[in-house]
TORKELO-993329 format. One line per 4 residues: their letters; for each residue x, y, z of N, C-alpha, C, O, CB. Coordinates in steps of 0.1 Angstrom, whole numbers. Glycine has a CB too. Example, Ala and Ser with C-alpha at 12.3 -4.5 7.8 and 13.67 -1.06 7.14 Angstrom:
2
AS	132:-57:78:123:-45:78:132:-33:78:142:-33:85:113:-45:90 ~ 128:-22:71:137:-11:71:129:0:79:134:11:80:141:-6:57
***
This chain:
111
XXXX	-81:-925:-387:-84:-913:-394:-93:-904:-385:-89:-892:-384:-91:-916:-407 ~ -104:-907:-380:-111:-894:-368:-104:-890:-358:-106:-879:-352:-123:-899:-359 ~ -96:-899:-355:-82:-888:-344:-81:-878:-349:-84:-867:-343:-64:-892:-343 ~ -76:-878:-365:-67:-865:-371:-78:-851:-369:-76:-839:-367:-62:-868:-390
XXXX	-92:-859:-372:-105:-851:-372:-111:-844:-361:-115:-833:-359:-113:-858:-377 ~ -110:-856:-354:-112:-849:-337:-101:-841:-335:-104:-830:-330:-112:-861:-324 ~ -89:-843:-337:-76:-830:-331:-81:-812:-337:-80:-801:-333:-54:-835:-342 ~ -87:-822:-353:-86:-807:-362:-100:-799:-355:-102:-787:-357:-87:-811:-383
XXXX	-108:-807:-348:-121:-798:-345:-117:-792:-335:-119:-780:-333:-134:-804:-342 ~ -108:-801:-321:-109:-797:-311:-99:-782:-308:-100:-773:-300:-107:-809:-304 ~ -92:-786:-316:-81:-774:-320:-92:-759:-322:-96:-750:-315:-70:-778:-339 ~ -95:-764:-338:-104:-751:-338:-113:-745:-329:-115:-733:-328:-111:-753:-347
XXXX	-120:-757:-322:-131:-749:-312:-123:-744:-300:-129:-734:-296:-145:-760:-307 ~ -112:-747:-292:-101:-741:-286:-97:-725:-292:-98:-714:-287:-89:-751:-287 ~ -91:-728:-303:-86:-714:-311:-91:-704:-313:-87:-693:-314:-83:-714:-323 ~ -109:-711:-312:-118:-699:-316:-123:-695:-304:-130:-685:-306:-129:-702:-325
XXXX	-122:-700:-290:-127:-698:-276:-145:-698:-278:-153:-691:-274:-121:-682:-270 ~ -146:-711:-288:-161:-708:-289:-168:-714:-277:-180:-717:-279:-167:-714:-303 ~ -163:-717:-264:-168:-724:-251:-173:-709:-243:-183:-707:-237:-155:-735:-242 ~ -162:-702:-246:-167:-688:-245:-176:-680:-245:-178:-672:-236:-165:-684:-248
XXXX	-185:-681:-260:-191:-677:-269:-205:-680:-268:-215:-674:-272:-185:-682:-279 ~ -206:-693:-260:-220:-700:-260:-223:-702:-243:-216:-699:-233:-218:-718:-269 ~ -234:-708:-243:-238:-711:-229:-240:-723:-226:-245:-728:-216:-249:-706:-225 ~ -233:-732:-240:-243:-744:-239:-230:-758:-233:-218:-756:-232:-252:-748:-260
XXXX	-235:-768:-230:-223:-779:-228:-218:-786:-245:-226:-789:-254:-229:-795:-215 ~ -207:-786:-243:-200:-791:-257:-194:-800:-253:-189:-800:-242:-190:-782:-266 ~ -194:-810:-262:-186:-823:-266:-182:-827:-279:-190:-827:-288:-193:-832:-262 ~ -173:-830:-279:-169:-837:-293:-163:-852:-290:-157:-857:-281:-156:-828:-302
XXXX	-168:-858:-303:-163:-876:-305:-161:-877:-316:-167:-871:-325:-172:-889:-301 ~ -153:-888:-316:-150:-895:-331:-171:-898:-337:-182:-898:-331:-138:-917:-325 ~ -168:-900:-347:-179:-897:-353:-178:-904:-368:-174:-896:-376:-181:-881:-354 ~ -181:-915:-372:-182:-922:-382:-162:-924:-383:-154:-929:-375:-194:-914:-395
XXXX	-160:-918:-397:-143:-915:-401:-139:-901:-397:-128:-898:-399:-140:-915:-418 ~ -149:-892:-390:-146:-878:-384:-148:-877:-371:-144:-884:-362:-154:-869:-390 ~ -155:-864:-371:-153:-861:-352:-169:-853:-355:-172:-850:-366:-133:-846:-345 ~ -176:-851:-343:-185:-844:-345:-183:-836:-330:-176:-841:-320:-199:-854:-349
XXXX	-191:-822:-330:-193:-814:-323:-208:-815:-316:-217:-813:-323:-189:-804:-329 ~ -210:-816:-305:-220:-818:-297:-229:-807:-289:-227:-805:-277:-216:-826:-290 ~ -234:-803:-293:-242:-792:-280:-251:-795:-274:-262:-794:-280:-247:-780:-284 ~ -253:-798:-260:-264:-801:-249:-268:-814:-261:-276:-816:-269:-279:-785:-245
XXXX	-257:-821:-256:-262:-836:-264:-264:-838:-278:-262:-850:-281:-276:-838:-261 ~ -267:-827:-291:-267:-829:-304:-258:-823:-311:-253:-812:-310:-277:-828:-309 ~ -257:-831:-319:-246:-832:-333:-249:-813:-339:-261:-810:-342:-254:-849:-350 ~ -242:-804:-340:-243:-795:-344:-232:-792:-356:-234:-784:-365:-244:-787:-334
XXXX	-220:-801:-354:-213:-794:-363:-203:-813:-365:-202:-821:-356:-205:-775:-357 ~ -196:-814:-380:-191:-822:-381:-178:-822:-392:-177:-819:-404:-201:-828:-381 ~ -168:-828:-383:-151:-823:-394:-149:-842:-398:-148:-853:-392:-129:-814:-378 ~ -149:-839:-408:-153:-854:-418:-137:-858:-433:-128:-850:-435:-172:-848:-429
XXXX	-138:-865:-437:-129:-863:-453:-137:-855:-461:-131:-847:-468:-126:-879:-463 ~ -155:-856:-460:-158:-845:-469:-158:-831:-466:-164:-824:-473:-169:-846:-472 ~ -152:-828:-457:-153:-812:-454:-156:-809:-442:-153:-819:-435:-162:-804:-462 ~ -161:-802:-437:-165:-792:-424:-182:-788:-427:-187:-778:-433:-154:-777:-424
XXXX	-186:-797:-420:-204:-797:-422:-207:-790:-408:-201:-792:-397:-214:-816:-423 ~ -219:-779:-411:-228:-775:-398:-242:-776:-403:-246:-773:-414:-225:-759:-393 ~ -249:-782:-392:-264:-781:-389:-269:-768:-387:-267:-766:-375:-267:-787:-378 ~ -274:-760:-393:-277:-749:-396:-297:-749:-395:-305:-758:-393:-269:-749:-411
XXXX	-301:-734:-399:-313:-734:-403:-318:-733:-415:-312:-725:-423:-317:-727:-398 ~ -326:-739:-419:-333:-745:-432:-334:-733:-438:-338:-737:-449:-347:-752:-431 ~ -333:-721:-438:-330:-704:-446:-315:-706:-449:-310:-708:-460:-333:-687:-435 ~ -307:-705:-432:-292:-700:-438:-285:-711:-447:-274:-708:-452:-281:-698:-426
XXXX	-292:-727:-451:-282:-736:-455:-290:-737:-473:-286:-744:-483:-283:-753:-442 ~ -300:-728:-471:-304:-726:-485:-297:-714:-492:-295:-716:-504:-320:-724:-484 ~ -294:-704:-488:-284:-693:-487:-270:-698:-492:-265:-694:-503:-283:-689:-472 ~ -265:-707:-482:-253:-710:-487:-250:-722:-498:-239:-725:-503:-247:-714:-475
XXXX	-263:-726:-500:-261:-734:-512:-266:-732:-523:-264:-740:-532:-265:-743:-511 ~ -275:-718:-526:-281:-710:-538:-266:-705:-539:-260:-711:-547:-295:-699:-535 ~ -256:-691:-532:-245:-692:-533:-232:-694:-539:-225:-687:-546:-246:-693:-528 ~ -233:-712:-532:-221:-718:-541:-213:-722:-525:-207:-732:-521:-211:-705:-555
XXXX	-214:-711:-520:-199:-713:-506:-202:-724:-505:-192:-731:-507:-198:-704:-489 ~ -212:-734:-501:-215:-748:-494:-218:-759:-502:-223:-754:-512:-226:-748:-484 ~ -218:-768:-503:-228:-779:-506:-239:-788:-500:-240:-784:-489:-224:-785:-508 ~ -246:-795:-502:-252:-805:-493:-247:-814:-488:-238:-819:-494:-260:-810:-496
XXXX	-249:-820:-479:-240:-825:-469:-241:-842:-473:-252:-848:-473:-246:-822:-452 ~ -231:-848:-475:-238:-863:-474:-221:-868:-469:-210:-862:-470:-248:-872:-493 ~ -226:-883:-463:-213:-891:-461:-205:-895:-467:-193:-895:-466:-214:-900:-456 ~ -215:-901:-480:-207:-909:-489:-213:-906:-501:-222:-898:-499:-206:-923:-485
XXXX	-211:-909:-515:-210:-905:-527:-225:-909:-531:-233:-902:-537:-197:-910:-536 ~ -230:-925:-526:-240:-927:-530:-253:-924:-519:-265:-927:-522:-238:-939:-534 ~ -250:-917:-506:-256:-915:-497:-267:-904:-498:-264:-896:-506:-247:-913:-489 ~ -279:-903:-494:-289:-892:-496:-284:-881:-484:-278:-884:-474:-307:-898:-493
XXXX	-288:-867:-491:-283:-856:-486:-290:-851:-472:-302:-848:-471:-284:-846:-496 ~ -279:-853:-462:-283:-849:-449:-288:-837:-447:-281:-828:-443:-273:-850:-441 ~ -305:-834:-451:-313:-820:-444:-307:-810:-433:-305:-816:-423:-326:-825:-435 ~ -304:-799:-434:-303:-789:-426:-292:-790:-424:-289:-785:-413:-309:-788:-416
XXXX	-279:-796:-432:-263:-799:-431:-262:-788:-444:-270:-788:-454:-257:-820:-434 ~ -246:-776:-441:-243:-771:-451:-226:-780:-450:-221:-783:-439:-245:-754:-452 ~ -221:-782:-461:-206:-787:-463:-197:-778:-469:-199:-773:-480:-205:-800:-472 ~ -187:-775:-460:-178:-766:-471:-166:-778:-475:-165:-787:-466:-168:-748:-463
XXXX	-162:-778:-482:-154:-792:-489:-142:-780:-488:-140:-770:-494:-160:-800:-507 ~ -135:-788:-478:-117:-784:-479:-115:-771:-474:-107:-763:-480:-111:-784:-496 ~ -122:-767:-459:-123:-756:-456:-109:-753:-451:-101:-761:-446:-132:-755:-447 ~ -106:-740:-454:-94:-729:-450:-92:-725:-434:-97:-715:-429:-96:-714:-458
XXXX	-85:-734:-428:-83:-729:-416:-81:-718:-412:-85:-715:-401:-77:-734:-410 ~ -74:-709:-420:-69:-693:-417:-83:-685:-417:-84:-675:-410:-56:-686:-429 ~ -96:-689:-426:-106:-682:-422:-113:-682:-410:-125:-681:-411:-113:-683:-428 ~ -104:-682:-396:-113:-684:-385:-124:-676:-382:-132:-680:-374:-105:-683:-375
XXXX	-127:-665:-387:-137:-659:-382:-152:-662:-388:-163:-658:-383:-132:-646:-383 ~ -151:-669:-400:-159:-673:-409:-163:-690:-406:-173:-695:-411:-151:-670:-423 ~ -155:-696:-397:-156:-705:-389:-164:-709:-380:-170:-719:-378:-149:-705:-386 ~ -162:-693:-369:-167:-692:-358:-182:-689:-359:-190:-697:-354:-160:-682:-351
XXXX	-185:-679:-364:-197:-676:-372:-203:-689:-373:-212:-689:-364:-194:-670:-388 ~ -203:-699:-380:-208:-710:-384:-212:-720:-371:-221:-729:-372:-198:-715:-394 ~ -205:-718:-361:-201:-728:-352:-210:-721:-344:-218:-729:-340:-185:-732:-348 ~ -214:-707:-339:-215:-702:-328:-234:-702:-338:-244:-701:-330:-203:-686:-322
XXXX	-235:-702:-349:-247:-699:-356:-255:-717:-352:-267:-719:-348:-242:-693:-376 ~ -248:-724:-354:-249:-740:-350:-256:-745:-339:-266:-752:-337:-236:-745:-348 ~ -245:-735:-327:-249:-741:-312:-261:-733:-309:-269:-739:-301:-237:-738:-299 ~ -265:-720:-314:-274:-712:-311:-290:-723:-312:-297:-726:-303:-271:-699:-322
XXX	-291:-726:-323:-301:-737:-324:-309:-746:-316:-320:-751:-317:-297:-743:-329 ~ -295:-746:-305:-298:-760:-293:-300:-755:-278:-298:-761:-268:-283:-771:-292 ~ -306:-738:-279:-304:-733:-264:-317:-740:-260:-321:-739:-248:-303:-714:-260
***
């Protein structure tokens, strides 16, 4: 199952030329049952069964969860909610640009 997850990130961060976008070194790995996105070594963004989580700042992930667009992030159902993680559950690949945004808002964190 993190193959399918790793393909689906690595796709996206390709599609979106977000290597482009940043200055920073990226990596992605399998990552628990998902794939996680790496910048200069840390976890910034993660494609999971629960959705499409980014590490965010403690404003924008309060934003998106006063909102509604996100949730809090957790692994598993009985798990405590991963701080500074927003989750979109069942994100729309055709919104790439709303994607990128998120991803490029992510790596910014780790210059």
């Amino acid at each position: 199952m993190a193959k399918e997850y790793l393909e689906k990130l690595s796709s996206q961060i390709n599609e979106l030329k977000i290597e482009s976008e940043i200055d920073f070194s990226i990596e992605m790995k399998h990552f628990i049952s998902g794939a996680a996105l790496y910048i200069n070594g840390t976890i910034c963004a993660l494609w999971f069964p629960g959705g499409l989580a980014f590490k965010l700042s403690d404003t924008e992930v309060a934003k998106l969860l006063r909102s509604g667009i996100a949730k809090p992030q957790k692994y598993f159902l009985q798990d405590h909610i991963k701080k500074g993680y927003a989750l979109f559950e069942e994100p729309d690949i055709t919104k790439s640009e709303q994607w990128k945004k998120y991803f490029i808002l992510a790596a910014q964190q780790y210059r």
